[in-house]
MARDRENMAR-821721 format. One record per atom (N, C-alpha, C): residue in one letter; x, y, z. Coordinates in steps of 0.1 Angstrom, whole numbers, padded with zeros to 4 digits, always signed. Each point is the difference from the previous one (the first is absolute). Layout:
BEGIN
aXYZ ...
This chain:
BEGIN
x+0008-0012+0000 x-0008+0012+0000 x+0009+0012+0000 x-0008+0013-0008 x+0011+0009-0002 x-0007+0013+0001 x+0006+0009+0014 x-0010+0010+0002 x+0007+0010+0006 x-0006+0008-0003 x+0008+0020+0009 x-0013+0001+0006 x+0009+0010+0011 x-0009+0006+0009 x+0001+0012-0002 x-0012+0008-0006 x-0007+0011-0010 x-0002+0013+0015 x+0003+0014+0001 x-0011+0015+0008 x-0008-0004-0009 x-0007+0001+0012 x-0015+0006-0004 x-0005+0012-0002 x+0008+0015-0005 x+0003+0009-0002 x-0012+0011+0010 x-0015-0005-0009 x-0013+0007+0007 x+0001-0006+0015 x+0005-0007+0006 x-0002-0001+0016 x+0012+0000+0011 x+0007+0004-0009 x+0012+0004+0009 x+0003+0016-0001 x+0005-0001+0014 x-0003+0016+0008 x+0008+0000+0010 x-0001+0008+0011 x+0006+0005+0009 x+0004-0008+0011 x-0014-0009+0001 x+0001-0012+0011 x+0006-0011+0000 x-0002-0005-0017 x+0004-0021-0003 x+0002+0004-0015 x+0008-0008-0004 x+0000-0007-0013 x-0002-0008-0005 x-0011-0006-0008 x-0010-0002-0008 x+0007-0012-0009 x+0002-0014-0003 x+0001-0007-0008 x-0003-0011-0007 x-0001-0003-0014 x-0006-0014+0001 x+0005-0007-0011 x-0003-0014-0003 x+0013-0011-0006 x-0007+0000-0014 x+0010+0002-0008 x-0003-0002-0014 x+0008-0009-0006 x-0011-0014-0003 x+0005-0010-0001 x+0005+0001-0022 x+0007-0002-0003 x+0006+0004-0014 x-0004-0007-0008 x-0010-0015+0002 x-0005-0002-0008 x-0014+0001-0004 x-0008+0009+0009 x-0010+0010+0000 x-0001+0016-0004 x-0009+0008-0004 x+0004+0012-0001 x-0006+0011+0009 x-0003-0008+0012 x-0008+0009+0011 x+0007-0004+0012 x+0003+0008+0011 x+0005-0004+0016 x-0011-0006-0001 x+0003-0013+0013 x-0009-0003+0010 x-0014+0008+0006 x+0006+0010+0005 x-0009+0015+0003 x-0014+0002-0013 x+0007+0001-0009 x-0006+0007-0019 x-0010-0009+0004 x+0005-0017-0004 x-0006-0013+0001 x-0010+0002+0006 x-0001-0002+0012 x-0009+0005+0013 x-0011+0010-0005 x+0003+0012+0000 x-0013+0010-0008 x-0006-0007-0013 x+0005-0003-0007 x-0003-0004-0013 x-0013-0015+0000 x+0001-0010+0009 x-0006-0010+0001 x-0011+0008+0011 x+0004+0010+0008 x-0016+0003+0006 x-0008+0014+0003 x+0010+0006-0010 x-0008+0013+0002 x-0012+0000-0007 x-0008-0005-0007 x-0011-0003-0004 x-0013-0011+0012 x+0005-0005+0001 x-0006-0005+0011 x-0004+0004+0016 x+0014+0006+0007 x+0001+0008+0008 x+0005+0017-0001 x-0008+0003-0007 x+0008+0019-0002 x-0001+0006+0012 x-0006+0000+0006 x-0003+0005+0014 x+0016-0001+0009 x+0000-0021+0004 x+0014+0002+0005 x+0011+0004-0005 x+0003-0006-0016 x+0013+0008-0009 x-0002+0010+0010 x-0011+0014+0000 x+0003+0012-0001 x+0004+0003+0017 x-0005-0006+0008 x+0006+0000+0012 x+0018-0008+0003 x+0000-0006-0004 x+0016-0004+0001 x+0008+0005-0009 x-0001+0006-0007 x+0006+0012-0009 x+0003+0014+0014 x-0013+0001+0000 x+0000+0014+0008 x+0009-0008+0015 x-0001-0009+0004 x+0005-0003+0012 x+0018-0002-0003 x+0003-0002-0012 x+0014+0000-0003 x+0004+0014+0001 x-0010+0008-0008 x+0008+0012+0001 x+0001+0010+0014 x-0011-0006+0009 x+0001+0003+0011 x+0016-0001+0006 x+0002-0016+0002 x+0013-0005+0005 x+0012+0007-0007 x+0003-0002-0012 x+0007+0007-0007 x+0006+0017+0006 x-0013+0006-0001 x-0001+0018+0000 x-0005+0005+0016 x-0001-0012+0010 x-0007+0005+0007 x+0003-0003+0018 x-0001-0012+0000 x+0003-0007+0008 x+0012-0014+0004 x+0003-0007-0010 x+0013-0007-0003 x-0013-0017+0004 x+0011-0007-0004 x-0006-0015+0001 x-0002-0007+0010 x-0011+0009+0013 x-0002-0001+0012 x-0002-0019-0002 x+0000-0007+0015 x-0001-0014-0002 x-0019+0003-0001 x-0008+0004+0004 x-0014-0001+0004 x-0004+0005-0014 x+0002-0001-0011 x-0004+0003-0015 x+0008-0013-0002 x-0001-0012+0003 x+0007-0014-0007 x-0007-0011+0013 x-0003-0009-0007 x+0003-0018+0006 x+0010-0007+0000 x+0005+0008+0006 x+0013-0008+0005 x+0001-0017+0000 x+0014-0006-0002 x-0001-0013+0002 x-0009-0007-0009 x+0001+0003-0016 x-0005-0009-0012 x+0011-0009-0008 x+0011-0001+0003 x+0007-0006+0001 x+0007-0010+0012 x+0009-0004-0003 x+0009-0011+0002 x+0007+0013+0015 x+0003-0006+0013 x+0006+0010+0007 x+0012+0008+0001 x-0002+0014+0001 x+0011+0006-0009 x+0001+0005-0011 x-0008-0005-0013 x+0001+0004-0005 x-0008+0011-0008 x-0005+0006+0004 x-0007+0017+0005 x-0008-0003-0012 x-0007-0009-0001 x-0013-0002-0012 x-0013+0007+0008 x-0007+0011-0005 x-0011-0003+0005 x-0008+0007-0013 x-0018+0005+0008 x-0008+0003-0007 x-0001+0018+0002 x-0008+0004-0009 x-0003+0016+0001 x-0014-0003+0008 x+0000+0010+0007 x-0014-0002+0011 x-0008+0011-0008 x-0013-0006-0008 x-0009+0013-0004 x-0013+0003+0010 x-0008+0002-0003 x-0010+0005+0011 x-0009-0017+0002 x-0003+0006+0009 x-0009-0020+0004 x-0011+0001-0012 x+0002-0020-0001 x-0012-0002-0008 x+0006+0000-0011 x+0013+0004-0004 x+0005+0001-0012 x+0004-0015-0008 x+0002-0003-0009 x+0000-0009-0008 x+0012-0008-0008 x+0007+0015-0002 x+0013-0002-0005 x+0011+0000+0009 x+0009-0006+0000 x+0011-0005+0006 x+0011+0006-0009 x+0009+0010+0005 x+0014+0002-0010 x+0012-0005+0012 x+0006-0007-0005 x+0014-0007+0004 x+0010+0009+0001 x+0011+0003+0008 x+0007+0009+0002 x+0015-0005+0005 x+0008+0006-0002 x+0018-0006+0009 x-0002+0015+0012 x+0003-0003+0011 x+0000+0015+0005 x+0012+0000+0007 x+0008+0008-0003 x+0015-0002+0004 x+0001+0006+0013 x-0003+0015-0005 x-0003+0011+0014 x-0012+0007+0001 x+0004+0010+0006 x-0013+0010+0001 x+0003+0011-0016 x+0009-0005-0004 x+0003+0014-0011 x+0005-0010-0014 x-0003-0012+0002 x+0001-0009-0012 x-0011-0009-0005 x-0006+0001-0009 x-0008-0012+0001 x-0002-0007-0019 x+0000-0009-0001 x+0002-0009-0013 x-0014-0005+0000 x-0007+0006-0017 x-0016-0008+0000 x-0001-0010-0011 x-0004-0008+0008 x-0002-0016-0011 x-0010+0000-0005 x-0009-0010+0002 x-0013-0003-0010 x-0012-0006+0012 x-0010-0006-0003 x-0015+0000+0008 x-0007-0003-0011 x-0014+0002+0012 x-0010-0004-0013 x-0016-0004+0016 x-0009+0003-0006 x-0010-0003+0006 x+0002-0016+0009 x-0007+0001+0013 x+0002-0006+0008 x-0015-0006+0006 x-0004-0010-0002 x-0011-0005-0002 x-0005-0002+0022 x-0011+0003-0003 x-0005+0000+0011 x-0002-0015+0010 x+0003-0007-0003 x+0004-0017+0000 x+0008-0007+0003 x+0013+0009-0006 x+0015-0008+0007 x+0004+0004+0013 x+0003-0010+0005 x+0006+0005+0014 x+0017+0004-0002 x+0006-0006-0010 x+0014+0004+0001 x+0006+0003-0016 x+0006+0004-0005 x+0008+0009-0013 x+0003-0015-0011 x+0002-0014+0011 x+0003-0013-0009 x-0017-0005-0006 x-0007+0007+0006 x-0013-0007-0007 x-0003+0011-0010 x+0006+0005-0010 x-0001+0011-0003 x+0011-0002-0017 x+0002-0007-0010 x+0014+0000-0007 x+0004+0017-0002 x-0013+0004-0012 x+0009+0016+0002 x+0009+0003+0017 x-0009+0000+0004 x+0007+0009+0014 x+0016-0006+0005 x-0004-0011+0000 x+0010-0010+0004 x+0012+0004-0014 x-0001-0001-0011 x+0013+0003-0012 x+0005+0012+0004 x-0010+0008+0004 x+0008+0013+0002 x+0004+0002+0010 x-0003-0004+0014 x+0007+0000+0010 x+0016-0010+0000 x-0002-0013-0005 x+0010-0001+0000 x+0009+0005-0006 x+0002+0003-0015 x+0007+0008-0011 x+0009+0013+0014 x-0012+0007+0008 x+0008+0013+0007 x+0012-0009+0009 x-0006-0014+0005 x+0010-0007+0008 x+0008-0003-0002 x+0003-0002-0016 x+0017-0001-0007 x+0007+0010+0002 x-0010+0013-0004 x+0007+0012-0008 x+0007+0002+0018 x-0009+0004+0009 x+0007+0005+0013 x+0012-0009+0004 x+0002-0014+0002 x+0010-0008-0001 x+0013+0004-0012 x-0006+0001-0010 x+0014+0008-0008 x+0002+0011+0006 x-0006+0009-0002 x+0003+0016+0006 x+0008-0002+0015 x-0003-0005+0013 x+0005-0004+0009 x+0018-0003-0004 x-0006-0010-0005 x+0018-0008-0003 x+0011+0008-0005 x-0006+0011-0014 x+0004+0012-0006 x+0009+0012+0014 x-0013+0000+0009 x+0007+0015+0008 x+0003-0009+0008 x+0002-0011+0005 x+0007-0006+0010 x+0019+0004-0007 x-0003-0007-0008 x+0014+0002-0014 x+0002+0011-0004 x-0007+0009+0004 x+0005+0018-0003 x-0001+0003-0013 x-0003-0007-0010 x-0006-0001-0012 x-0010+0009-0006 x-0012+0004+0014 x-0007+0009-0003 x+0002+0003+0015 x-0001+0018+0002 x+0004+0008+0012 x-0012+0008+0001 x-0003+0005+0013 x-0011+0015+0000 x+0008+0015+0001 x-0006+0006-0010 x+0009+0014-0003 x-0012+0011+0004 x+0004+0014+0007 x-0010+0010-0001 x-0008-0006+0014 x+0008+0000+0013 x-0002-0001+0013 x-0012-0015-0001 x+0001-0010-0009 x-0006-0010-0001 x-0013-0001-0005 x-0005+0011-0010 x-0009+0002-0003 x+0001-0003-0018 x+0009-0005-0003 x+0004-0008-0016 x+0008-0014-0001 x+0000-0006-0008 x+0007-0012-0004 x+0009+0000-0012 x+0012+0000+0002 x+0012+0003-0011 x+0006-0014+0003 x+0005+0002-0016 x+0007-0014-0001 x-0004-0008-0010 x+0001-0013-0001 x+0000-0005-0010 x-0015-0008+0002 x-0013+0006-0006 x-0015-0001+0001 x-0004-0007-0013 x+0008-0007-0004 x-0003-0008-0009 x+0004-0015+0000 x-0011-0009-0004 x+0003-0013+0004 x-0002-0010-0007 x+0009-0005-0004 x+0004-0013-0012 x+0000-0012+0004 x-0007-0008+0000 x+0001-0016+0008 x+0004-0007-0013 x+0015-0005+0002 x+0005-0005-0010 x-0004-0020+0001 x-0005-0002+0016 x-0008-0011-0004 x-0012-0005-0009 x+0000-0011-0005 x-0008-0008-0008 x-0014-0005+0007 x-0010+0006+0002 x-0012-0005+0009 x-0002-0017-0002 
């Protein structure tokens, strides 16, 4: 798999910077992906988790109480975007800090499942962020990729070639 990690230009601001994985054999981030399969369906939340990025972004920074923490594997700062209750859609997230946050993909969340594995969409895309944070991890452990600009950016080498054979 072969992917950079993309600003999100419109939601980074003062507080966090804004990013999300563009995988190279697609022509949309993860994030793009995400609006694209449900803004027609859900325009309402699209337009609230838009506005809630650019909140965090411009406003407030990537408080933990705007995420579901712990959607991953422990440690590895997978969680969800918290929209207003009752909401439907699920967006998948890496949250590094309060001034970093990486957006993956989601998708409606059926009133039914009790967990993300009875779920395939939810479950592909959750795990997909569980690689990418395990690479990224291994990367700044290895100084490979560093935080620049009092830890509010990601420099370094944000691109990723898996020269394995699936």
């Amino acid at each position: 798999m072969e992917y950079t990690l993309e600003k999100i230009k419109q939601f980074c601001g003062n507080e966090a910077t804004i990013y999300s994985v563009y995988l190279h054999d697609e022509d949309l981030t993860l994030f793009e992906r995400f609006l694209a399969e449900n803004k027609n369906s859900f325009k309402s939340e699209i337009k609230n988790i838009i506005a809630r990025l650019k909140t965090i972004g411009h406003k407030t920074g990537a408080r933990e109480q705007f995420f579901k923490l712990n959607e991953g594997k422990a440690g590895d700062d997978v969680c969800a975007l918290y929209d207003i209750p009752g909401s439907k859609l699920r967006l998948y997230c890496i949250r590094i800090s309060s001034f970093i946050v990486i957006l993956g993909g989601g998708g409606p969340k059926p009133k039914n499942i009790r967990a993300l594995q009875e779920n395939q969409k939810l479950k592909d895309e959750n795990y997909l962020l569980r690689l990418i944070s395990e690479q990224l991890d291994e990367r700044i452990h290895n100084k490979e990729i560093e935080f620049l600009n009092n830890g509010f950016e990601l420099t370094g080498d944000l691109e990723f070639i898996d020269d394995e054979e699936d």
